[in-house]
C-alpha positions in Angstrom: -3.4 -10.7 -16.1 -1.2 -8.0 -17.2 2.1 -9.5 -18.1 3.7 -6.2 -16.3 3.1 -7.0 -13.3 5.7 -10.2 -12.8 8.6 -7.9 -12.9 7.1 -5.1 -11.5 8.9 -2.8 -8.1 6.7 0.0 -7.0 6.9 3.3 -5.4 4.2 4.5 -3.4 4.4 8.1 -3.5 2.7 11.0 -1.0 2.1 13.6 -3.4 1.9 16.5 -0.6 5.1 15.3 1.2 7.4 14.0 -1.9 8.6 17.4 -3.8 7.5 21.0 -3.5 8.3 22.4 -7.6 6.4 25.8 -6.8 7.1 26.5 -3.1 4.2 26.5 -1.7 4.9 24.3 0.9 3.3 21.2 -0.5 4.1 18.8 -3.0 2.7 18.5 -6.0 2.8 16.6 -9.7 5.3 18.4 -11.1 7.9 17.8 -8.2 6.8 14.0 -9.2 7.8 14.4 -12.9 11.4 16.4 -12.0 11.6 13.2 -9.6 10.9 10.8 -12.2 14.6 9.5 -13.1 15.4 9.0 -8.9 12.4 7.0 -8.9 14.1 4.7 -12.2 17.2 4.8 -10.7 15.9 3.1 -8.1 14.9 0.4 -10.4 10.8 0.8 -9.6 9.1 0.8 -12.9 5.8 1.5 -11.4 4.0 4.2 -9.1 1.5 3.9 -6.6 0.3 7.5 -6.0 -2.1 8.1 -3.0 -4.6 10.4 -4.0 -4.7 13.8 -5.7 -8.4 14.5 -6.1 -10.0 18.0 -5.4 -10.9 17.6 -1.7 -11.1 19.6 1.2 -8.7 17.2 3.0 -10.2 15.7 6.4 -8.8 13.1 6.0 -5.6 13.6 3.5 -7.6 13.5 0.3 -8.9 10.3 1.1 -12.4 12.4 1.1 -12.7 13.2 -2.9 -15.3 15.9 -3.2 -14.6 15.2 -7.0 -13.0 12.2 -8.9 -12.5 13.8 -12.2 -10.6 17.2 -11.3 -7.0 16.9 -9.7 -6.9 19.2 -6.8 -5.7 22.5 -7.3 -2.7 22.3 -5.0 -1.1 19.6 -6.8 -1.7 20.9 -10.4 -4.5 20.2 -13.0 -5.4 17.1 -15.3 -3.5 18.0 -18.0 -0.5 18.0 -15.0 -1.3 14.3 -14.5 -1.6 13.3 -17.9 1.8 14.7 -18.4 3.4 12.7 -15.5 1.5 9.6 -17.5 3.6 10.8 -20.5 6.6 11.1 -19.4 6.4 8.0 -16.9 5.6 6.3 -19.6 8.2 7.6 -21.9 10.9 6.1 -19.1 8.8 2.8 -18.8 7.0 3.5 -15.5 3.5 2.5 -14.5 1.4 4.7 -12.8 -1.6 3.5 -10.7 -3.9 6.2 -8.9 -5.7 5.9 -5.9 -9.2 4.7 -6.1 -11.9 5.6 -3.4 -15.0 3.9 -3.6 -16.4 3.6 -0.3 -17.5 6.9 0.4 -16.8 10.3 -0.7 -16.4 14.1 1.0 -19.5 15.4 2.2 -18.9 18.0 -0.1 -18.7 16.3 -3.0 -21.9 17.1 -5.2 -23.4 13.6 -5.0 -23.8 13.9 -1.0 -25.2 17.3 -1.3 -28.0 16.6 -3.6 -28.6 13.5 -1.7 -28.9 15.3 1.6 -31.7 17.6 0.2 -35.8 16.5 1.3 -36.4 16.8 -1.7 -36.3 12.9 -3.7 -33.7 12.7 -6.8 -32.0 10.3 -8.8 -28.8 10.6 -6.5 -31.0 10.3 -3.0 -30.1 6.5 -2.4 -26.6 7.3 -3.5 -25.7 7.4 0.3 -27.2 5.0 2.8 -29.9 7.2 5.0 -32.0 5.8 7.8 -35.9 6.5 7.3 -35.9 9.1 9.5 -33.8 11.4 12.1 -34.9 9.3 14.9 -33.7 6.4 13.5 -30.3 5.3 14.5 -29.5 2.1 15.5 -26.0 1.4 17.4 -24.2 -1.3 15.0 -23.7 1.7 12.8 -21.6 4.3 12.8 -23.9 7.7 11.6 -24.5 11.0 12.0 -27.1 12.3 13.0 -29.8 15.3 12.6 -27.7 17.5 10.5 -29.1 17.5 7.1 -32.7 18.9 6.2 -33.6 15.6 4.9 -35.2 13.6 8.0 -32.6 10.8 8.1 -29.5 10.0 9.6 -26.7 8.8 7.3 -23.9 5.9 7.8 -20.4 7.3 7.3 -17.4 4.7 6.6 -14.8 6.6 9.0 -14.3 10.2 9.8 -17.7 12.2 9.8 -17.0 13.9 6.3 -16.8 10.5 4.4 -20.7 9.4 3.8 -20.3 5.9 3.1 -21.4 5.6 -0.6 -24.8 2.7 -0.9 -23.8 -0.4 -2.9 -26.8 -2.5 -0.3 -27.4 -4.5 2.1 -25.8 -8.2 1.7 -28.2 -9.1 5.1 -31.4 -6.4 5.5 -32.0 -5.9 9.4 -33.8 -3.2 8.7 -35.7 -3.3 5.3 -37.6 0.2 5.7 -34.2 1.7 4.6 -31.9 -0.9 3.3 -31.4 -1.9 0.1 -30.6 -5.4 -1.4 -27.1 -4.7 -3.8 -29.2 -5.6 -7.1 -31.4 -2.5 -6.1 -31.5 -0.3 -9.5 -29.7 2.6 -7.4 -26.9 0.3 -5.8 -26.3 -1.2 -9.3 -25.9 2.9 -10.3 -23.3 3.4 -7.4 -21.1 0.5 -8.8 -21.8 2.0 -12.5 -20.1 5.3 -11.2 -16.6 4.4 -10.4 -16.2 2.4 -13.1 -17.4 5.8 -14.8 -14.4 7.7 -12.5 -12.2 4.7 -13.8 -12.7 4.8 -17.4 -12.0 8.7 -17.5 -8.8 8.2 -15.6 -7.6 5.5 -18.1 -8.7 7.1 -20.7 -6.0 9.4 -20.0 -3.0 7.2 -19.2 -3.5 6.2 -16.0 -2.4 2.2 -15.4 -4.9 1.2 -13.0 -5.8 1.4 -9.4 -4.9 0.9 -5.9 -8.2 0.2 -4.2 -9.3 2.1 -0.6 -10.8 -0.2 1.7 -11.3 -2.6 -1.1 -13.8 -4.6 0.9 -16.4 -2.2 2.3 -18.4 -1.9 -0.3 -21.8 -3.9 0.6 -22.7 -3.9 4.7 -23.6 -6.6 6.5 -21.4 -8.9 3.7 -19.5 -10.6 6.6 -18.3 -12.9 4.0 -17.8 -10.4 1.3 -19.6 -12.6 -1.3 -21.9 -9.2 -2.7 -18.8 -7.0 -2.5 -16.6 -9.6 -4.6 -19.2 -9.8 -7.2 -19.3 -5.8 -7.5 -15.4 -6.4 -8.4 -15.4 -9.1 -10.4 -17.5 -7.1 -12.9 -15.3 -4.3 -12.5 -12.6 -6.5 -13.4 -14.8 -8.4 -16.3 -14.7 -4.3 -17.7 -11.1 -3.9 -17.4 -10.3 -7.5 -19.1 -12.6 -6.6 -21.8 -11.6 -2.5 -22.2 -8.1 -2.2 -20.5 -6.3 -5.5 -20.8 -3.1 -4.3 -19.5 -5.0 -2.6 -16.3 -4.2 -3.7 -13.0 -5.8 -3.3 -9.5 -4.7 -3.8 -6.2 -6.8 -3.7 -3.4 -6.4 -3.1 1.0 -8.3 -6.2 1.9 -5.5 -8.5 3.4 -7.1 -11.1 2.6 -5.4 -12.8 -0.3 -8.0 -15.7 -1.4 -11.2 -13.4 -1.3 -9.5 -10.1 -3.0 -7.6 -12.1 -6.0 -9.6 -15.7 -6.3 -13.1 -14.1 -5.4 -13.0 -10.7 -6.2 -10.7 -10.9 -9.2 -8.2 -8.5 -8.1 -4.7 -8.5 -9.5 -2.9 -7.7 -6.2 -3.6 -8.0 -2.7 -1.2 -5.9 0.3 -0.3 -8.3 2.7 -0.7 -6.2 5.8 -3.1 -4.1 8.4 -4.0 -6.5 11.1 -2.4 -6.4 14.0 -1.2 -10.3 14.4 -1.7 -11.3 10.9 1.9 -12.5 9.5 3.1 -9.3 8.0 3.2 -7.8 12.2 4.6 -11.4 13.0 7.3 -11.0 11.0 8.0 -6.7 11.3 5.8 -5.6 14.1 4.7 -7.9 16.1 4.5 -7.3 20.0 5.3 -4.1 21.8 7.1 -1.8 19.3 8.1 -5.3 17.5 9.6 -7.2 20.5 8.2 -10.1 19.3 8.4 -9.8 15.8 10.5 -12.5 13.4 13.3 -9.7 12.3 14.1 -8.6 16.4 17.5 -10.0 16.9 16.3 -10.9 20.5 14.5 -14.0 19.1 11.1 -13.9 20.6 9.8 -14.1 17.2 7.7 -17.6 15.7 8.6 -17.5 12.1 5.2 -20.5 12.1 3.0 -17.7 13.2 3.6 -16.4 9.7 4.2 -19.4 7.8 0.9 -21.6 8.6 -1.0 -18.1 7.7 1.1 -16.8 4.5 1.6 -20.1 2.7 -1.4 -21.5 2.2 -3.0 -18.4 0.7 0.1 -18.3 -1.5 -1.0 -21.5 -3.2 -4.6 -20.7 -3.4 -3.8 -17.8 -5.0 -0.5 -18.0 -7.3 -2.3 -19.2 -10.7 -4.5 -16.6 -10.7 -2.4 -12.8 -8.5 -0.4 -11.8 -6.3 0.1 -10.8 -2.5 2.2 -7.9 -2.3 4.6 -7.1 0.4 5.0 -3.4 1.6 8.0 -2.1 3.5 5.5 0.4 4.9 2.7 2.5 3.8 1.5 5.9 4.5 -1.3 4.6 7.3 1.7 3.1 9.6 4.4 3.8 11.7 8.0 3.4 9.7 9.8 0.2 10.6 12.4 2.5 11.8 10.3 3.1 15.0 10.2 -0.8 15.6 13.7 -2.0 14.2 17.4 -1.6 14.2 19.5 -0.4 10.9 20.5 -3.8 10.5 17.2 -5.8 11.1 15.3 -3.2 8.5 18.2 -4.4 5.7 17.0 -7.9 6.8 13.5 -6.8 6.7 14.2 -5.2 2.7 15.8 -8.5 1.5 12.9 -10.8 3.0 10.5 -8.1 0.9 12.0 -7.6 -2.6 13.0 -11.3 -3.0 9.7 -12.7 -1.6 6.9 -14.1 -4.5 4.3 -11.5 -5.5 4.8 -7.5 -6.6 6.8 -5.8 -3.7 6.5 -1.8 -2.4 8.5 0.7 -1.5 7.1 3.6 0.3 8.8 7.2 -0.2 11.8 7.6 2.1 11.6 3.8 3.6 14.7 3.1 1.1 16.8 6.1 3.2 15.3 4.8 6.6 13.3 8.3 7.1 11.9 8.4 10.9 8.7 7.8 12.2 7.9 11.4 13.8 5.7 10.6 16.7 6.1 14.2 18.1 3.8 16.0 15.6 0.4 17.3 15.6 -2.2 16.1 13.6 -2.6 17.3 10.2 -5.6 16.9 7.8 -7.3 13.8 9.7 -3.6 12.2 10.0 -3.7 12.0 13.9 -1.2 8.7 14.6 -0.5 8.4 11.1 1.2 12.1 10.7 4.5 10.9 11.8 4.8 8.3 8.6 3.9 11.5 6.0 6.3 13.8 6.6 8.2 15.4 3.6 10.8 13.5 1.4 14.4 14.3 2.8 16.1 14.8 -0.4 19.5 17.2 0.7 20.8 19.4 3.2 19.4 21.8 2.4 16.4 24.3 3.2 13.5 21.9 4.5 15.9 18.9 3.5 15.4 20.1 0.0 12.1 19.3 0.0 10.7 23.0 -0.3 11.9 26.5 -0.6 9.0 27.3 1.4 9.1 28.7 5.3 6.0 26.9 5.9 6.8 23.2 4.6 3.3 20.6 4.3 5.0 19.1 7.2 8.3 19.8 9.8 10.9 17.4 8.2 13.5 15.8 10.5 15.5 17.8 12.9 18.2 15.7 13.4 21.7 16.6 12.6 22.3 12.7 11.3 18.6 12.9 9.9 19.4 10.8 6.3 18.7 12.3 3.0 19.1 11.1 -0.5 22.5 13.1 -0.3 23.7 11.5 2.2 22.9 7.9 1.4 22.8 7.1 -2.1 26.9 7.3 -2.1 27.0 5.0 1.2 28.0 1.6 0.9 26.3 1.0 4.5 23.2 2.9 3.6 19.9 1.4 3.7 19.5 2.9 0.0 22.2 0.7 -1.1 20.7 -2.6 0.1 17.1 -1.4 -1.6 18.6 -0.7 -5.1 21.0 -3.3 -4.5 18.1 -5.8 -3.9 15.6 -4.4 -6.7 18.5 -5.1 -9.4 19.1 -8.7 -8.3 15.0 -8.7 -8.3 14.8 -7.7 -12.0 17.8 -10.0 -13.1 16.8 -13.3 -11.6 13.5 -14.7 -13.0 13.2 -16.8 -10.1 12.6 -13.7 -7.9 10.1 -12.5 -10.1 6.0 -12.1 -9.9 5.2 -16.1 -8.0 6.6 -19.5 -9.3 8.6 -22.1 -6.7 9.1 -21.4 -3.4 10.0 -23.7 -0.3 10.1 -22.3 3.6 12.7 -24.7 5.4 12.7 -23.8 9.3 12.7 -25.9 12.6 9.7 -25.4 14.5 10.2 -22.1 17.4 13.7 -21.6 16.1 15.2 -19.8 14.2 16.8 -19.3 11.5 15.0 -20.0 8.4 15.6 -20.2 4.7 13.8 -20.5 1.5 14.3 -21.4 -1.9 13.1 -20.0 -5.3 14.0 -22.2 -8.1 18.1 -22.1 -8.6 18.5 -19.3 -5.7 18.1 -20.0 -1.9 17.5 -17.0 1.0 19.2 -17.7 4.5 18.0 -15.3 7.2 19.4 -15.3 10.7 17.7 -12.3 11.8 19.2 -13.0 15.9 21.7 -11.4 17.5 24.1 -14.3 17.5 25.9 -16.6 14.9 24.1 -19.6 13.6 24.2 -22.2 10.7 21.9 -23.9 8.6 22.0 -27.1 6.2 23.1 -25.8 2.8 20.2 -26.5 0.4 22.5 -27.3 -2.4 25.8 -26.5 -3.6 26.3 -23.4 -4.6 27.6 -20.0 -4.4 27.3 -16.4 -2.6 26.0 -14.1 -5.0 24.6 -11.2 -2.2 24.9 -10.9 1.8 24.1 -8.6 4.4 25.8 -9.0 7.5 28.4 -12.0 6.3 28.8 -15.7 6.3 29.5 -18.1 4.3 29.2 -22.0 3.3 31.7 -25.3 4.5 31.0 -28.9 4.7 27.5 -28.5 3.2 26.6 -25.7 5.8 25.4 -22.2 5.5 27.2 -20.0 8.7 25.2 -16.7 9.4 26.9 -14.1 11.4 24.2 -11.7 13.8 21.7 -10.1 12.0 22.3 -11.8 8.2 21.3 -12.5 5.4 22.8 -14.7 2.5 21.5 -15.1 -1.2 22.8 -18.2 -2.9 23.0 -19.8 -6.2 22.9 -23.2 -7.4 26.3 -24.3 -8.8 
């Protein structure tokens, strides 16, 4: 396990939508490196950068049509290796975006494969034995390739779902088991695309759709054996490598499948929406203030896989993520501080998404852009000033519209405010990176009355009061001590904690 990781804060970073250094309109790696030091002063020492492959962009990037070139709107390779320099030079981490599901139907494997003609790359995509064959538990295209077959795609049509077999064959005249030759191949090439990527600085990997690997692996069991020798590689040739995969499902990612990290989020119900999103627009979620939300819901789901996994990863909170609305379409000011305390002093490796620590807007207005669709609004550009484009881009024609509003926040206008969201976030990291007790997993104790709230929860010395309603309210004190951080105010008296609406108190053992 890379030691790293226990007091690690990341920053997930868009590159199209964080800074524009050539005015073009889109961002690109060299508005990262000029961005470095607001990144530090934040106080994340690690990067989570969605990708910046060559691709033509259905879907965002998120369709490589090739893993070893960085796309020529965001700069070249030896652009990324420099932002590997110099982030490393300022003790930043940088972990790239790994997409090993499926590729672009572009990308040279998938055109080769598509030919009649048989190669060594034509079971490199999963094709039905011929055009006529296309059964309905699969999601395919169908009769537009010379080779007579219809092939599975993972998503969007332009992402050909990459063959790593069958876990259950239903239909053995196409299917292959996962210790076919060629499936063993597919697995062989991405930890190919990994090697050359660490070979030149990167950190590691945040891993798309982490679990869709094999088909028909209900249980996952052939897809957590292809990782676990992907992480037997790393242990072996990149000790201080870390991965973090989108499963959301802590005991199978880390315990099974060997991964470091594991996001904590996704599915709708789960306890990361109990506790930010739950119900409509978050009326029923834990940090509402009108109290509709079951702070069990998340416990009897969170804590358990928190002691399965502790010895051996970590789950990792988010306070959004580029595939989500921003909590500021759910939440209040107020109830997203709440929200950002809960994260960044919770066990595991926390992450900040770009903008999240000024409170940027969900856009729900916007038009789809590069296979965005619901998911536009969440990836608009970084609102850095007041000026052109929010000082995003000199450009007339910006990646995306930024926020119209005349109140719309920017790092201008919020790093200097002591009410700022921004203040709370690098108020919050700093205490993070000072206490042990808040760092990577160790102790930690959920004390809460059944259907009530509020809650607490202790991590060794330091104890986290929440009263996330709109009214006052008191807990038992969990031990004499002191106020050492509050949102929102309170305080302690005759072995009490009091809580004011909508707050949150951090308290340390006398």
């Amino acid at each position: 396990m890379p030691d790293w990781l226990k007091n690690a804060v990341f920053y997930e970073i868009y590159p199209q939508s964080f800074y524009d250094s050539n005015g073009d309109g889109i961002g690109d790696i060299n508005g990262i490196i000029e961005k470095l030091d607001y990144v530090r002063d934040l106080g994340c020492n690690a990067i989570w950068l969605n990708p910046v492959y060559d691709s033509p962009f259905m879907d965002a990037g998120y369709d490589v049509r090739d893993y070893k070139k960085v796309a020529p709107r965001y700069g070249t390779n030896e652009d990324l290796e420099k932002l590997f320099k110099k982030a490393h030079e300022m003790g930043i981490k940088i972990l790239l975006d790994l997409v090993p599901g499926h590729t672009s139907d572009t990308h040279p494997w998938f055109l080769e494969a598509k030919k009649a003609a048989q190669s060594e790359l034509s079971n490199r995509y999963i094709f039905t034995k011929t055009v006529w064959d296309a059964p309905p538990q699969y999601r395919m295209m169908c009769g537009i390739c010379e080779r007579n077959g219809n092939y599975l795609v993972n998503y969007f049509s332009s992402q050909p779902a990459l063959n790593y077999g069958f876990y259950n064959i239903t239909h053995p005249e196409w299917q292959l088991p996962p210790d076919h030759p060629d499936c063993l191949k597919t697995a062989e090439a991405i930890k190919d695309i990994m090697r050359f990527w660490l070979d030149k600085g990167a950190d590691g990997f945040r891993v798309d759709m982490a679990d869709s690997l094999v088909k028909n692996d209900d249980e996952k069991i052939a897809t957590a054996k292809i990782w676990r020798g992907i992480r037997e590689m790393l242990d072996s040739e990149y000790p201080e490598a870390a991965m973090v995969a989108e499963w959301c499902h802590p005991e199978r990612a880390i315990n099974n499948a060997g991964f470091h990290m594991d996001f904590y989020l996704d599915h709708y119900g789960n306890g990361y929406s109990r506790l930010f999103r739950y119900g409509m627009w978050g009326d029923e979620a834990v940090f509402n203030p009108n109290g509709r939300g079951n702070l069990k819901a998340f416990a009897d789901e969170y804590l358990p896989n928190y002691e399965k996994t502790k010895e051996n990863g970590y789950i990792s909170f988010m306070t959004n993520n580029h595939d989500m609305p921003r909590v500021t379409a759910y939440l209040d000011k107020q109830a997203i501080k709440l929200v950002n305390a809960f994260i960044f002093t919770m066990p595991g490796v926390p992450f900040l998404y770009y903008g999240d620590e000024l409170g940027m807007r969900y856009q729900d207005d916007l038009v789809s852009k590069e296979g965005g669709f619901s998911r536009t609004g969440s990836r608009t550009p970084m609102q850095w000033s007041s000026g052109k484009n929010l000082g995003f881009s000199t450009s007339d024609e910006p990646y995306l519209p930024v926020d119209k509003s005349p109140d719309a926040p920017t790092v201008e206008n919020q790093r200097d405010d002591p009410d700022s969201i921004y203040r709370v976030i690098t108020d919050l990291i700093a205490l993070r990176h000072k206490y042990a007790e808040l760092q990577g997993n160790g102790e930690l104790e959920f004390v809460y009355e059944e259907g009530k709230l509020p809650f607490y929860y202790k991590r060794g010395r330091l104890a986290m009061y929440f009263n996330p309603l709109a009214e006052k309210a008191e807990l038992d004190a969990a031990f004499d001590g002191k106020i050492i951080y509050s949102l929102g105010g309170g305080g302690i008296s005759c072995g009490k904690v009091l809580l004011e609406p909508q707050s949150f108190l951090m308290i340390e053992r006398n």
